[in-house]
Each structure stands twice: as structure tokens, then as C-alpha cells.
C-alpha positions in Angstrom: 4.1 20.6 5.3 4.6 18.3 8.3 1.2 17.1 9.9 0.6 15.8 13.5 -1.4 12.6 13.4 -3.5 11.5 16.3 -4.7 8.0 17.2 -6.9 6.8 20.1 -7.2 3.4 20.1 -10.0 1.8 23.2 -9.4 -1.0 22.5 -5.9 -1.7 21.9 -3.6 -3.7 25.0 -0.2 -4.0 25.7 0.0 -7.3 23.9 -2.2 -5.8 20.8 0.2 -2.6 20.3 3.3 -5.2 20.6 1.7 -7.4 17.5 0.9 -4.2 15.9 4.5 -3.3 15.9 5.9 -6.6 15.3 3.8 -7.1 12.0 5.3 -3.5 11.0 8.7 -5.0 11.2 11.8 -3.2 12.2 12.8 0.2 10.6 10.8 3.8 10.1 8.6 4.5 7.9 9.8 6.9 5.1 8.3 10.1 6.2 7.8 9.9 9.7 10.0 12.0 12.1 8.1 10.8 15.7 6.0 7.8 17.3 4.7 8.2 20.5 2.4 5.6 21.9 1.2 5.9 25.2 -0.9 3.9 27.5 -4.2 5.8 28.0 -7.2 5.2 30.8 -8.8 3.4 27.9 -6.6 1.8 25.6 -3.9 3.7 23.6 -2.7 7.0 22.1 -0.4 7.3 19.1 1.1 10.4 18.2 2.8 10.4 15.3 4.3 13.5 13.1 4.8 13.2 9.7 7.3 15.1 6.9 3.9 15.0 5.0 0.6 14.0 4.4 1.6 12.2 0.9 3.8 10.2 3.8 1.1 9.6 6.3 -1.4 8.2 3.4 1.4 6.2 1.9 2.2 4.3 5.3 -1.6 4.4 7.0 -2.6 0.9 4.8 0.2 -1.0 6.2 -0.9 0.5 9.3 -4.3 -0.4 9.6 -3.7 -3.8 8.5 -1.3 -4.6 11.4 -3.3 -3.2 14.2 -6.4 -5.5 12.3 -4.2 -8.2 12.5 -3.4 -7.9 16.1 -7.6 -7.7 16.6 -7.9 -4.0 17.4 -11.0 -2.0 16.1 -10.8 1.2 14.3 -9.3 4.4 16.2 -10.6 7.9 16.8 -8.2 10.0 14.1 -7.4 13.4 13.8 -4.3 14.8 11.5 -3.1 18.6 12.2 -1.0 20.8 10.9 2.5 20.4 12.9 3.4 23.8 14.2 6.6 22.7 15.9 8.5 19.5 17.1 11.7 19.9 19.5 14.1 17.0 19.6 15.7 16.4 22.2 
């Protein structure tokens, strides 16, 4: 089952989201169908759905360990069951 996962980062800048990326290298990640990022009043929100959550797990260590690099703290997190996506 595909799964929605939501992450608000406070403290994370233009310039930090751009390192986070750029230690990610190019390419998606097995598993994931969408990336959304989006400047927020504070910081940033990803969106991000997934094929699955064995998919999610597998990349969120990579994850985290870019957006540590770049000197962001941790995110607010929430994964959801993904009801629908529409491609456009």
C-alpha cells in the first residue's frame, strides 16, 4: 500500500534543502512516486508519497543523514495511508 509521508522542517533554508538534495545525488529513490518541497512560514514542508512503507524505511537513513549534513534538526513526521495521487 502506497503511504503519504509528511515532513516539516523549522529549521531548514533554501541553502540547507539545496545541500540536502545535493548529498542525495541525482536520480529517485526506488519506491517513491512524488517529492514536493515547499517553502513554509517557518522553514519547509516535504511531501513525499511512497509505493510503500518497506520503500520509505529503506530510503529515510540516507535521508536523515543528508538533511544532518546540511545542519538541519529533526522534522515533525507523519506517514498516511495514500488514498489517491493524480498526475498530471
Amino acid at each position: 500500500m502506497a503511504v503519504t509521508a509528511v515532513l516539516e522542517f523549522p529549521d531548514m533554508t533554501q541553502e540547507s534543502y539545496e545541500a540536502t538534495m545535493k548529498a542525495l545525488g541525482e536520480g529517485v529513490p526506488p519506491g517513491l512516486q512524488v517529492h514536493i518541497a515547499s517553502r513554509a512560514e517557518e522553514g519547509f514542508l516535504i511531501v513525499a508519497v511512497w509505493d510503500s512503507q518497506e520503500a520509505l524505511d529503506a530510503f529515510s537513513p540516507m535521508f536523515e543523514k543528508a538533511w544532518t549534513s546540511a545542519g538541519v534538526g529533526q522534522p515533525k513526521r507523519r506517514v498516511l495511508p495514500t488514498q489517491h495521487v493524480i498526475k498530471g
